[in-house]
Structures are given as structure tokens and as C-alpha cells.
C-alpha positions as CSV (number, residue, x, y, z in Angstrom):
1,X,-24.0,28.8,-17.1
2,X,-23.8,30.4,-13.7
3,X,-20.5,31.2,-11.5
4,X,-18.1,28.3,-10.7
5,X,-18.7,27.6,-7.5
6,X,-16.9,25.1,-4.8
7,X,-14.1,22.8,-6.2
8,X,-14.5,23.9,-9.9
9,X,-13.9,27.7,-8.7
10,X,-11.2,26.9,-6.4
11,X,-9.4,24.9,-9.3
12,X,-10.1,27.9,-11.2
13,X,-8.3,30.6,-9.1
14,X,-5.6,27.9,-8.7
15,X,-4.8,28.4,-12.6
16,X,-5.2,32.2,-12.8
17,X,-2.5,32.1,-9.8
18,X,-0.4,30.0,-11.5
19,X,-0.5,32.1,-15.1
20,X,-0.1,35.8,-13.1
21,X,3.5,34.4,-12.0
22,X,4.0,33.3,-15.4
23,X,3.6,30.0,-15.0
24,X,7.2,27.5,-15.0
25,X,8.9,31.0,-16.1
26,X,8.8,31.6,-12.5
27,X,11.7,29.8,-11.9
28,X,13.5,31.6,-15.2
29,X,15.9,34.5,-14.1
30,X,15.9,36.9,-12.7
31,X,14.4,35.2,-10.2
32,X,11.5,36.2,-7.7
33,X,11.5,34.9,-4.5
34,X,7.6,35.2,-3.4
35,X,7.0,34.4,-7.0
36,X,8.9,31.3,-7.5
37,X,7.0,30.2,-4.1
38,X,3.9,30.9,-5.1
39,X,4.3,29.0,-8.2
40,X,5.5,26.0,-7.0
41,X,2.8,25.9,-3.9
42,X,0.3,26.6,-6.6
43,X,1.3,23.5,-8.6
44,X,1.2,21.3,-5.5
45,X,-2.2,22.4,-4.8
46,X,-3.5,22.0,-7.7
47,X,-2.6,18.5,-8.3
48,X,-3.3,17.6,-4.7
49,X,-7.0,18.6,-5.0
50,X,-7.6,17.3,-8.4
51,X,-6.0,13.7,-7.0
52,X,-3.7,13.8,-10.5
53,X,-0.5,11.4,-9.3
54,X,1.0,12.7,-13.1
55,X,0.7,16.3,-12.1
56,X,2.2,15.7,-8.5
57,X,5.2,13.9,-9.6
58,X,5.8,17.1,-12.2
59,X,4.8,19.4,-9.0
60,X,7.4,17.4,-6.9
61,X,10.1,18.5,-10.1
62,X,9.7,22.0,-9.7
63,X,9.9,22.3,-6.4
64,X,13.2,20.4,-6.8
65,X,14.2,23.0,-9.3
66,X,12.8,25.7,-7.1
67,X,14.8,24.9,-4.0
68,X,18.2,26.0,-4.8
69,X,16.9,29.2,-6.4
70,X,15.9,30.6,-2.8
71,X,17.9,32.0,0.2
72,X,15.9,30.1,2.5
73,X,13.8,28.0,1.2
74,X,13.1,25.5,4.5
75,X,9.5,26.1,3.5
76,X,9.9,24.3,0.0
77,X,11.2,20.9,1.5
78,X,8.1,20.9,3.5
79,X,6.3,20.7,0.5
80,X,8.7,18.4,-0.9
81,X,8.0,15.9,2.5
82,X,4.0,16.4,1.5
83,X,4.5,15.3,-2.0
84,X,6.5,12.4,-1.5
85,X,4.1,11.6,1.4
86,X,1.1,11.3,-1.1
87,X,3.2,9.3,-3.5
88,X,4.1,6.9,-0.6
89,X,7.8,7.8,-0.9
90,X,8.4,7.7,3.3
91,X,11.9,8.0,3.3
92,X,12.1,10.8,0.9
93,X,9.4,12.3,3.8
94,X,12.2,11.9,6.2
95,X,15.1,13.4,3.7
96,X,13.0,16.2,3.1
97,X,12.5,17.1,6.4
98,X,16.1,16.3,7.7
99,X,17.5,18.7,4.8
100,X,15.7,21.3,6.5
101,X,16.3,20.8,10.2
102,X,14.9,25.0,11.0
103,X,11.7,23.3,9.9
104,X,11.5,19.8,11.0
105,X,10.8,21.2,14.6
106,X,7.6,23.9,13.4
107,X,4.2,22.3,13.9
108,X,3.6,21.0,10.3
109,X,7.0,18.9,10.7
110,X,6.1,17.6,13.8
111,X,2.8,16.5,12.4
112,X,4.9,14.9,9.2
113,X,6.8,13.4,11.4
114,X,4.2,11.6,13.6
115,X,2.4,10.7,10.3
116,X,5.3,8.9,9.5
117,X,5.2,7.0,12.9
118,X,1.7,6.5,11.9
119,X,2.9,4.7,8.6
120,X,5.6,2.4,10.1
121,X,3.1,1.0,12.6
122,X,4.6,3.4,15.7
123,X,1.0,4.2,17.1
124,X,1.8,4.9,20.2
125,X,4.4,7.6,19.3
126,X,2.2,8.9,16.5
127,X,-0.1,9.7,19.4
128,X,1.8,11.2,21.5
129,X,3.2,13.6,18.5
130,X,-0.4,14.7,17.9
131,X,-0.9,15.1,21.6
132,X,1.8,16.9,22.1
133,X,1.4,19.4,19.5
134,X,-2.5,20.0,21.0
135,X,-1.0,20.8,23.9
136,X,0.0,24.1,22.5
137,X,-2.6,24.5,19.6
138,X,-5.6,22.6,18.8
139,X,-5.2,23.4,15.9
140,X,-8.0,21.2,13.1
141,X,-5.0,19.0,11.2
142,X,-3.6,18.0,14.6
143,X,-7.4,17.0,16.2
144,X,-8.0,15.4,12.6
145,X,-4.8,12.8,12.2
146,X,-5.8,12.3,15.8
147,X,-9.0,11.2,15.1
148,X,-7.9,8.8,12.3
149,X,-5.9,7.0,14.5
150,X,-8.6,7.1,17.4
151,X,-11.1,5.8,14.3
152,X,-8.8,3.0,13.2
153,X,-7.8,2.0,17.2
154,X,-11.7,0.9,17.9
155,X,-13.2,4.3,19.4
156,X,-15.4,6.2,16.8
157,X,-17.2,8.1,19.0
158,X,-14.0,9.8,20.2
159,X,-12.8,9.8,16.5
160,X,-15.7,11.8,15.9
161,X,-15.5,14.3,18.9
162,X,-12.5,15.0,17.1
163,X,-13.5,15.5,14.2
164,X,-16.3,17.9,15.2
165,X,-13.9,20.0,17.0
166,X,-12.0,20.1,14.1
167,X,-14.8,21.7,12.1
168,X,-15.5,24.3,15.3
169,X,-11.7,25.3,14.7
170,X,-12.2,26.6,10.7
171,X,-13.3,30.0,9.7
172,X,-16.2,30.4,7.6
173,X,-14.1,30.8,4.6
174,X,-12.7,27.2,4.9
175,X,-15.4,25.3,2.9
176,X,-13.0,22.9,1.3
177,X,-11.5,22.2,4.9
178,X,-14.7,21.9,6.3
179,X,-16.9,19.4,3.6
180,X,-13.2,16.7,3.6
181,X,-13.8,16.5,7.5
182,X,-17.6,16.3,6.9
183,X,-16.6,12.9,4.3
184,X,-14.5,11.6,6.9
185,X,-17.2,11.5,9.6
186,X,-19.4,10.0,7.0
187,X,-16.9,7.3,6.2
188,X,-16.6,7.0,9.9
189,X,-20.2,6.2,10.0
190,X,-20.7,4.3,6.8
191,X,-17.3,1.9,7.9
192,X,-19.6,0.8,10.8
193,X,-23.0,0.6,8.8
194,X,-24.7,3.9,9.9
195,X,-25.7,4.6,6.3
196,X,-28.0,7.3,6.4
197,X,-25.7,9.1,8.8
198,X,-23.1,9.0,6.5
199,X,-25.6,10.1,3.8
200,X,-26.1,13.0,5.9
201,X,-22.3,14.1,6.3
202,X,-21.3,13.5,2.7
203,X,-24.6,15.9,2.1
204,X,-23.7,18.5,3.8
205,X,-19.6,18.1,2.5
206,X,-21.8,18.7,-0.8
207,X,-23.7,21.4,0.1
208,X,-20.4,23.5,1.7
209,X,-17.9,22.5,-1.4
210,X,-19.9,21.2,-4.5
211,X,-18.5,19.6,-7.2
212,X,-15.7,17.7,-5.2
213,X,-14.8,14.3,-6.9
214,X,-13.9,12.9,-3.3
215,X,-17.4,13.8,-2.5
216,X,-18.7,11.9,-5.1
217,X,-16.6,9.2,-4.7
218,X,-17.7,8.6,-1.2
219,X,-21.2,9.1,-2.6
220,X,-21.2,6.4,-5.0
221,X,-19.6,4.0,-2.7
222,X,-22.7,4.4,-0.4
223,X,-24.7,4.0,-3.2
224,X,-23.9,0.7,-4.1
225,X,-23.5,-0.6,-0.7
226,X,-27.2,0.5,-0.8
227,X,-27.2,-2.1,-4.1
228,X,-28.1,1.1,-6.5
229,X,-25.3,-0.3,-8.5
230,X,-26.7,1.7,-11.7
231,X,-26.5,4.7,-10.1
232,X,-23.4,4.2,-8.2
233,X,-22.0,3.7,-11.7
234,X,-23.0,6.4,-13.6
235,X,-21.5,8.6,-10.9
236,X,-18.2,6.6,-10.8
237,X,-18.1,7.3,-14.7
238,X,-18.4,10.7,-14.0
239,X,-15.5,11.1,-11.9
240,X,-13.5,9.0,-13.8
241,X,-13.7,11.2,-16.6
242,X,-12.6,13.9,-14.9
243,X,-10.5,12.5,-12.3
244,X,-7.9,9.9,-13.8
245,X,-7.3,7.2,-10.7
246,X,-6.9,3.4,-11.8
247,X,-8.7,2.7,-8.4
248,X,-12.3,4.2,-9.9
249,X,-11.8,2.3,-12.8
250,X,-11.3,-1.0,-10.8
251,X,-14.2,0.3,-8.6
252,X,-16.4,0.5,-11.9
253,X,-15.2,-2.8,-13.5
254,X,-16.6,-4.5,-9.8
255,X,-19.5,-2.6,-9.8
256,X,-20.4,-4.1,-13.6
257,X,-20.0,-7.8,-12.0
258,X,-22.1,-6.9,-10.1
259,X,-24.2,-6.2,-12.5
260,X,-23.3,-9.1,-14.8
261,X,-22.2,-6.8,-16.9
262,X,-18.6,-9.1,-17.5
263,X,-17.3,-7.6,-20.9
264,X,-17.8,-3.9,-19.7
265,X,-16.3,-5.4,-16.0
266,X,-13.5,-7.1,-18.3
267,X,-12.4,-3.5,-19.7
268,X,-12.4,-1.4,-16.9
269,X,-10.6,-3.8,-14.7
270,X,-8.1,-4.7,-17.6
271,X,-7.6,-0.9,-17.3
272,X,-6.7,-0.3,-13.5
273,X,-4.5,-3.3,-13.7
274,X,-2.8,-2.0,-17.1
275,X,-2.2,1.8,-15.4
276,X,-1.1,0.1,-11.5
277,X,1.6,-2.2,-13.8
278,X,2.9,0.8,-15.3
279,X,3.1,2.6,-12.9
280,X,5.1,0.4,-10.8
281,X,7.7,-0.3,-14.1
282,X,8.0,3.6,-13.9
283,X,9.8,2.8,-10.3
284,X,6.7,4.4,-8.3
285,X,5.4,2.4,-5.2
286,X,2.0,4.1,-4.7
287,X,-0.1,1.7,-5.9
288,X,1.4,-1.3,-4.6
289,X,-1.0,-1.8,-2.4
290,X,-3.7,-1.7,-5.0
291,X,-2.0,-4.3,-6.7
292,X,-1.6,-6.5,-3.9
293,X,-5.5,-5.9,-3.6
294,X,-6.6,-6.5,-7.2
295,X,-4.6,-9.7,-7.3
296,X,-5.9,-10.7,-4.2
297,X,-9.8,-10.0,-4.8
298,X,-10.2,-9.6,-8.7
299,X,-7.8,-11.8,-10.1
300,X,-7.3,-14.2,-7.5
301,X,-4.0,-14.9,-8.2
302,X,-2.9,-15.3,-4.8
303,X,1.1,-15.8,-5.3
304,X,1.4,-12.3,-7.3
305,X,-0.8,-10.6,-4.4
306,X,1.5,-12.0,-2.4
307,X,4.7,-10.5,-4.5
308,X,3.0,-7.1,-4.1
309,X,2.1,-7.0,-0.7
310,X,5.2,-8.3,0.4
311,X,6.8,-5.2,-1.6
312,X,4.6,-3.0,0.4
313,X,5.2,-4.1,3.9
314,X,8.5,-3.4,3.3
315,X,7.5,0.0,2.7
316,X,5.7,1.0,5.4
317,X,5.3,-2.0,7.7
318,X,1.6,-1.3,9.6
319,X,-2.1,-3.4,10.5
320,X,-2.5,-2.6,7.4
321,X,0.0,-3.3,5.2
322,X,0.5,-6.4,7.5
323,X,-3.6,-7.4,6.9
324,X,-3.5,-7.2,3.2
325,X,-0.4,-9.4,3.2
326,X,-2.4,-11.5,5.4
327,X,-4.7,-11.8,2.9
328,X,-2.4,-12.6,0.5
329,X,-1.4,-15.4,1.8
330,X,-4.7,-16.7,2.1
331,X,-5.3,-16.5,-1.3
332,X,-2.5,-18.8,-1.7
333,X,-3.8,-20.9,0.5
334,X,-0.7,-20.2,2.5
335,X,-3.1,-20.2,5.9
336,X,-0.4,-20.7,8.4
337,X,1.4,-17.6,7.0
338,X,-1.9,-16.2,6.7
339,X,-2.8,-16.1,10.2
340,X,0.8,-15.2,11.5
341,X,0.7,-11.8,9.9
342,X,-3.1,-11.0,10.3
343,X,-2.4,-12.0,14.6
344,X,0.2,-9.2,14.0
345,X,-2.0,-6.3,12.3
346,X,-4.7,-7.4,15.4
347,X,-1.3,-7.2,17.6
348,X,-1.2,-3.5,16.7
349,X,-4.6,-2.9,19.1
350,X,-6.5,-1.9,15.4
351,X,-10.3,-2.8,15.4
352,X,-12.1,-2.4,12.3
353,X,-15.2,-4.5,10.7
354,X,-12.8,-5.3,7.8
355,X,-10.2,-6.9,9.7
356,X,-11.8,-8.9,11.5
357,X,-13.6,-10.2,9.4
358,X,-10.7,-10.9,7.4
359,X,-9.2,-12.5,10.5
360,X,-12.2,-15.0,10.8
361,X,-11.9,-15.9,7.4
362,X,-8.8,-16.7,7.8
363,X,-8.4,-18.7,11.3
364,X,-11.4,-20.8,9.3
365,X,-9.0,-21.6,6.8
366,X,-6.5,-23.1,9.5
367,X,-9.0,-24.8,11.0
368,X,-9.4,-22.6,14.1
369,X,-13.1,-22.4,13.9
370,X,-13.9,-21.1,17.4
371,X,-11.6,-18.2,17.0
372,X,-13.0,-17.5,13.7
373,X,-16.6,-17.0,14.8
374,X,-15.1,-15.3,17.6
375,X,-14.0,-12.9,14.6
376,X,-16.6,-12.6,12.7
377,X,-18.9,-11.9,15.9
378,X,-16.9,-9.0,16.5
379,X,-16.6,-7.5,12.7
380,X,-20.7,-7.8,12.7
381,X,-20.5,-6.0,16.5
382,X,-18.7,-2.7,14.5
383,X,-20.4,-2.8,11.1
384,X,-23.5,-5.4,10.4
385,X,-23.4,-5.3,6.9
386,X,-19.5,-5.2,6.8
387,X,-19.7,-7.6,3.6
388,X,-21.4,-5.2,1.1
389,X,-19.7,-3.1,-1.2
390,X,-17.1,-0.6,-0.4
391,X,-14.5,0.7,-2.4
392,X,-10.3,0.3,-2.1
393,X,-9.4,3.4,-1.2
């Protein structure tokens, strides 16, 4: 076996980081400043890259331990703000950063902050945070959130301007950096049906950072978009064993119906739904969404993906939060509600292939049929094949 090389060497130097501080005795007296710091930020990227929810809630302990062991330690409740970010915890974001108001003000605040606008459906001031802070440096995160919200708003040539100028701004050390910009102009191009220029990107992510499940993931949703559902499996399998994510096991179980494959489908969808249940009786709201989703499209049970998705828009109210309650409704066969919260996600000024096509289903439903091919004329427009597979990410 050669050297480790891309993800698996970077996870690698991650734990030899971690065991030369000693691992959790870093935070045992007496204590270490730079080492207690470097354990914790460790831990958080480690469970961060590997996409392990488990290991970022025990991440998000220590640094709560960690915290009043330091002087200053203004740096810690930033990564306090990330980790409740990726959980979906937004108002422990905004404790974080208002327990630490030296911080709140640097550029990585700033660009919490106007993620959070970005989350509770402020778009215009989310802009304006990422403009503002471009002003001064253009620096890749701040040219990259920028471009998500230009993607999502209807302009992905300028989304992927951005993105390009994003990649200029990296060193030649930032691989990782570099290949998750490279899968978001893939997914830029596959969202609107350029599939072998998203084959291209997620190639040369590949190439620069091998080994990456994200990668992969984006990889095998290509795939079987392409209908090389076999193959798209056996990659999803391969993820999933190393990567444990309910999504990729509701992914897989859709990908076997596809198939007709209904008893393997029936596990691995049993599965998802199992893990996203318990995870939501443990008091966490990150997969909320993806149970608002699952009952929505895989069990059809449209008054419990309405439960769900109501749940979530009271999270983070935004196009789309306020689209898969939408959807919801539908289900139900609630239309009028239906089209009253899908008119506000298209009020927000987003334009993807998904929701409008969503939207036309919908105004069909209430009997608006004009308005609905209206819809669907314009989700075909942005993405021509918007109705083949694609993954709930």
C-alpha cells in the first residue's frame, strides 16, 4: 500500500495532532493554552471533514469545556458558532457570537453573521455582509457564500465567476479548499443539466483531493441521474460504510426502487427514517428537514411531512424551508396552503429548476393550469432534465 494521500492523509495528520497534545487530557491541569486550542480545533476538524454529526456534537462538548480554561478564549466561541451552525442550532450561532463581542466584529463573524441572514431568508442583507467584507479582502469564503447566494438567486454564470476567483485566491497547498469549490461548480452545472461539465469539475476535485466522500457523493448522484443506477450504488455503499449519514442510506434505498430492488429499498430506507427519528427524540433539529422530505417523497404521508416541515420553518424561515413546506402541503392535498407558502419561497426572488417545478405541480393541483405550465416552462428553461435523480442534500 502506497502513501495516504488527499482526505485519508489529511484525516491522518488530524489524529497524530490530536494524540501529540494528549488527546481530551489537553484540557486536564495544568493546563496549556495553545494546547488545549489545538485540541479542541483538531476535534472540530476532524469531525467536520469526515461529515460525523456524533463526533461534532462531542467536538461542540469540549470546546464547551475548553472555554473557561482560557484567558481569552474569543477564538473558541467562533468555533462554538461553526458547530452549532452545521448542526442547524442558529440561535446558539448567535449566542456564541454575542458571548464574544471582540470577535463578532473580525471577518469570520461577520461572515457567520451574514450566513445567518442567509438562513432566516434576509437575502438582501446577507449580500451586502459578503459585499461588504470584499470590499476589504476578497478573500475565497467571502467570494464563495457569495456565489451560493448568486447560484440560488437565478445567475449561475456569476455564481461561477465567483467561484473561479475563489480557486485563483488559494495557495497551492490548499487542495482540500480547492477540489470542495471544484464540487460546487460541478453541482452548479449538474443543478441545471450540464452533465458532463459537472463530470469534469467533480474530476478534477478528484484528482486535487482523492478519496473525499463529498466527492463521491456528488459522483454517484451524477451517476444515476445518468441512470447507471448500479454503479451509482455500489459507490453510495461505499461511502456509507465509511461515512455514517442517514441521507446516503435514504439515497441508496431510492436508488434500489429504482432498480426494483423493494426488499433491499425497504431496509435502507427503514434505516434513514429509524436514525432521522432518533435523532430528533435526542432534541437535535438537523435533520428535520430530511424528515419533512422522506415523509413527503418516500412515505407519502403528507400530514407528518407536514409536522416536520412546519418544525423547520420555524427554525430558519427561508425559499427553502418555505418550498418543502410547500410541498408538504401538497402531499396533503392541502393545495390552497400549498401554493400560499410556495408564492412566498418564489416571493424571495430564488430561481432554481427544482422549485419551479415544484411550483407548477402545485398551481396544477389548485387548478391554476396556465400558471403551472408557466412553471414548468421555466424549471425546463434552467435544467431540461430537472426530473431525474438527484440526491437530498
Amino acid at each position: 500500500m502506497g502513501p495516504l494521500t488527499g482526505y485519508q492523509a489529511e484525516i491522518r495528520q488530524i489524529e497524530q495532532d490530536i494524540a501529540a497534545v494528549g488527546g481530551a487530557t489537553a484540557l486536564d491541569p495544568p493546563i496549556d493554552a495553545k494546547q488545549v486550542t489545538q485540541y479542541v480545533y483538531r476535534l472540530y476538524q476532524r469531525a467536520s471533514l469526515a461529515g460525523d454529526l456524533a463526533a461534532l456534537k462531542a467536538a461542540e462538548c469540549a470546546i464547551n469545556l475548553a472555554i473557561p480554561l482560557l484567558t481569552h478564549p474569543g477564538d473558541l466561541y467562533l468555533l462554538k458558532a461553526n458547530a452549532a451552525f452545521k448542526l442547524h442550532r442558529l440561535t446558539d450561532v448567535q449566542s456564541a457570537l454575542l458571548a464574544a463581542p471582540s470577535v463578532r466584529g473580525s471577518e469570520e463573524g461577520q461572515l457567520i453573521r451574514a450566513d445567518l441572514d442567509f438562513q432566516n431568508g434576509r437575502y438582501q442583507e446577507a449580500r451586502q455582509g459578503y459585499c461588504d467584507l470584499l470590499e476589504i479582502n476578497r478573500s475565497w469564503g467571502a467570494l464563495a457564500r457569495l456565489a451560493h447566494l448568486s447560484g440560488k438567486m437565478g445567475d449561475p454564470a456569476g455564481a461561477d465567476r465567483l467561484y473561479e476567483e475563489a480557486e485563483d485566491e488559494l495557495t497551492a497547498k490548499e487542495l482540500r479548499s480547492f477540489a470542495w469549490l471544484e464540487v460546487q461548480r460541478g453541482f452548479l452545472d449538474f443543478a441545471h443539466g450540464r452533465y458532463p461539465e459537472a463530470q469534469s469539475h467533480y474530476q478534477r476535485a478528484d484528482r486535487a483531493y482523492p478519496g473525499y466522500w463529498l466527492i463521491d457523493e456528488h459522483i454517484a448522484e451524477l451517476l444515476a441521474a445518468n441512470g447507471q443506477y448500479a454503479e451509482a450504488i455500489a459507490l453510495l455503499e461505499r461511502v456509507a460504510s465509511a461515512v455514517h449519514r442517514p441521507e446516503l442510506e435514504q439515497a441508496i434505498g431510492e436508488l434500489y426502487q429504482l432498480t426494483g430492488q423493494n426488499d433491499r429499498a425497504g431496509e435502507r430506507l427503514q434505516k434513514a427514517l429509524a436514525a432521522y427519528l432518533e435523532s430528533a427524540r435526542l432534541g437535535e433539529v438537523h435533520y428535520w428537514h430530511h424528515l419533512a422530505d422522506y415523509y413527503a417523497d418516500v412515505a407519502e404521508d403528507g400530514e407528518q411531512a407536514v409536522a416536520w416541515a412546519l418544525k423547520d420553518v420555524q427554525l430558519r424561515e427561508n425559499f427553502s424551508t418555505q418550498a418543502a413546506l410547500a410541498w408538504a402541503y401538497y402531499r396533503a392535498g392541502r393545495y390552497g396552503e400549498a401554493r400560499d407558502w410556495i408564492d412566498r419561497a418564489l416571493a424571495s426572488g430564488a430561481a432554481t429548476a427544482h422549485l419551479f417545478r415544484q411550483a407548477g405541480r402545485i398551481y396544477l393541483a389548485a387548478g391554476r393550469e396556465a400558471e403551472a405550465r408557466q412553471f414548468q416552462d421555466r424549471a425546463v428553461t434552467l435544467n431540461p432534465v430537472v426530473d431525474r435523480f438527484h440526491l437530498h442534500h
